[in-house]
C-alpha positions, 0 to 999 in steps of 0.5 A: 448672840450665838454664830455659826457658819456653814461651807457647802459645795455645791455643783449647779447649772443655769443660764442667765436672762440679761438686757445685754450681750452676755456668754453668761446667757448661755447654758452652763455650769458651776462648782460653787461654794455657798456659806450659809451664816446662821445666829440666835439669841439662845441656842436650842435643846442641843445647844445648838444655833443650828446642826451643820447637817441640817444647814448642809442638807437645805441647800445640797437637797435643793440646788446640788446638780440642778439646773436652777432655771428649772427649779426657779421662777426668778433669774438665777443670778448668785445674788438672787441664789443668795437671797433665796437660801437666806430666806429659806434657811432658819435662822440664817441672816447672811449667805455669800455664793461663790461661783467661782474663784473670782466671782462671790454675791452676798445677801446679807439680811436688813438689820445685820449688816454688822452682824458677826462672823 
């Protein structure tokens, strides 16, 4: 089995729908770090489980300055961002969003867990 990773910074802004008293329900921002995991049994025509760019480009091209309430029909919370790259990212069975230097929400694809990398 073949891994890559891919650190991507991204700047995004959203506010957060909760069933208690939160600043976070306010409109605000983020720098943030998303590491998008990637693998494959055989690499490609490339020799590549995925080009750096194209994993890059999948998440900068949909998230970088958005307001992620515009963009989706769920809320926004870093798991939920998390899940959503994992499932809209080929080959990518693991993504961890960091918010902040603090704050990190991992997906991690059922049947990975103990993935490498």
């Amino acid at each position: 089995m073949y891994y890559v990773k891919k650190r991507i910074e991204v700047a995004f802004a959203h506010s957060l729908c909760l069933t208690y008293e939160s600043k976070c329900q306010r409109f605000h921002g983020h720098n943030g770090i998303v590491t998008v995991y990637c693998c494959s049994e055989e690499l490609d025509e490339n020799g590549m489980v995925a080009d750096f760019s194209h994993i890059s480009s999948s998440v900068k091209d949909k998230l970088d300055h958005r307001c992620l309430n515009e963009l989706f029909d769920f809320n926004p919370t870093a798991e939920n961002i998390a899940h959503w790259i994992c499932e809209h990212t080929p080959k990518c069975y693991k993504v961890s969003v960091q918010e902040s230097e603090g704050n990190t929400a991992v997906y991690v694809k059922p049947g990975f867990e103990n993935a490498a990398l």
